[in-house]
N, C-alpha and C positions, 0 to 999 in steps of 0.2 A: 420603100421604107428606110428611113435615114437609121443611121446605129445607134444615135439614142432614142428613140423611139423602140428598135429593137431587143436594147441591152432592158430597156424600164419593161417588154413586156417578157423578157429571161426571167428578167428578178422578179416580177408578179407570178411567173409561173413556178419558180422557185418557191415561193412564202405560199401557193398553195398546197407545194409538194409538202413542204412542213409539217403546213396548219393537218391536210390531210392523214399523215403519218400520227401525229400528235392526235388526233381525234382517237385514231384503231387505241395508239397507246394507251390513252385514256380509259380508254372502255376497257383494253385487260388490265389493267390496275385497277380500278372498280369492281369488276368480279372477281379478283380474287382478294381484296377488304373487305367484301359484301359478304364473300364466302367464309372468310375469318371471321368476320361480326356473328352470323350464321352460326357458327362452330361457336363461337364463345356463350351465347345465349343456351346452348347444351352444356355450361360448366355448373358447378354450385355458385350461388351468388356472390360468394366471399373472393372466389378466383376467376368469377367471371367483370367484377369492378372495371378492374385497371382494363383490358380489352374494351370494354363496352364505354368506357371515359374517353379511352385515347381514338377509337372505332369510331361514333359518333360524327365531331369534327371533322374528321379525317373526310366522312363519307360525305359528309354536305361539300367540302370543298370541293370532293372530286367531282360531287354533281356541280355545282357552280362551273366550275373549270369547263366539264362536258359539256353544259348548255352554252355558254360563251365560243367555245370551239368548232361546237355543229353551229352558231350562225355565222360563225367565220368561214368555213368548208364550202366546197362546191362540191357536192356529192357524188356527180358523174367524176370528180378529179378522186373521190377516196375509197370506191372502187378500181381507178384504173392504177393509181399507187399502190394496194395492196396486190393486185396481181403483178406488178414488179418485183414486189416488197418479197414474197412468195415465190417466185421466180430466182431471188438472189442476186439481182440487177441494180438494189438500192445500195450502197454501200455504208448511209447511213443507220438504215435500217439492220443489216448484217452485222453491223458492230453492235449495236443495241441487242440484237438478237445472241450474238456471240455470249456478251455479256449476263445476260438472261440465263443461255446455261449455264454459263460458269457456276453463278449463284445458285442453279438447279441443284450439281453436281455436287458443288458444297453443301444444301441438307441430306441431298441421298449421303453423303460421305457425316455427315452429324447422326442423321439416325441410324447409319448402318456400324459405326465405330465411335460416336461420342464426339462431346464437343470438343474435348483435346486432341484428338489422335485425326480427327475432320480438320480441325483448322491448321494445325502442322502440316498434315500432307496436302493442304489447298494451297497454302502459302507456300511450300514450299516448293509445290507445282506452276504454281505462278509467276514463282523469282525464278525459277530456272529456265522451266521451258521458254513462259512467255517472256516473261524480262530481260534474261539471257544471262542470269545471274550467275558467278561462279559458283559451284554445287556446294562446298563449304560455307560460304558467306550464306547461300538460300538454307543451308541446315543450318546455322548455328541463330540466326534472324528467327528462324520459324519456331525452333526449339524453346530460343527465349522469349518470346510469345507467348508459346503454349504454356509456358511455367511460368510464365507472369500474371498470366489469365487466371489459372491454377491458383497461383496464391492469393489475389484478389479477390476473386469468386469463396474458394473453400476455406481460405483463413479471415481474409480483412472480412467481408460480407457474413459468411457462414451461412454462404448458398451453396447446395452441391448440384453441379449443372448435368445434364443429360450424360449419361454411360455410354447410351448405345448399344443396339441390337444382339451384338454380341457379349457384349459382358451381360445383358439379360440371360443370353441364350448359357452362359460359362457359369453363370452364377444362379442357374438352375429355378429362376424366374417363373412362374405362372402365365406363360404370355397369350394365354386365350383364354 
């Protein structure tokens, strides 16, 4: 087998690694809009609108995208990719996954202490640790963030954004 012959069936094996990976990704992003959409249709009509406008769309695309996807895939390849992918072998897939928490961590940290006090300690998690940010620059960045958000949200809009579990719990809340 001559090298290019070799390298063209690398790079075909490569674009199915992709297409494969792209496919799984697909599908958890679908069920979890599907499950959004799902949750929104239990709201009142009035706050269920804007979910069920922007949902919609959203879901026909994914389905488009899906079906275009699976007849690109070779299915014995998106099985054997996610048992890499699962395994920790993918590197593409671990940053994506990496990523994936991060933004987990960020709603557990919204619902468990509010959107201010969530997004300061995310961001300010993320210029130090990960970015390798001097701890001053990553506080003073994330401070003014959160107090910009703060003034935009609760003065310019005169929207008051999520508290958080705690100030329900401090301010003697009904939570069940």
């Amino acid at each position: 087998m001559s090298d290019d012959s070799r390298q063209e069936t690398e790079r075909g094996d490569e674009t199915q690694r992709r297409v494969a990976l792209e496919f799984v990704f697909i599908a958890v992003i679908g069920l979890f809009v599907l499950g959004g959409f799902i949750a929104a249709l239990t709201y009142d009509f009035v706050s269920a609108r804007a979910p069920i406008v922007i949902m919609v769309p959203l879901l026909l695309l994914i389905a488009m995208q899906f079906n275009k996807t699976r007849r690109q895939a070779q299915h014995h390849l998106v099985l054997h990719e996610l048992r890499h992918a699962v395994r920790g072998e993918n590197k593409e897939f671990n940053s994506v996954a990496r990523f994936i928490g991060f933004m987990a961590l960020l709603l557990l940290l919204i619902y468990v202490a509010g959107h201010y006090v969530g997004i300061l300690l995310f961001m300010f998690v993320l210029m130090h640790r990960i970015s390798r940010e001097h701890p001053v620059l990553a506080l003073m960045v994330s401070v003014g963030v959160a107090a910009l958000i703060y003034v935009l949200f609760e003065h310019g809009f005169n929207i008051e954004l999520y508290r958080g579990y705690i100030f329900r719990l401090l301010s003697r809340y009904d939570l069940f």
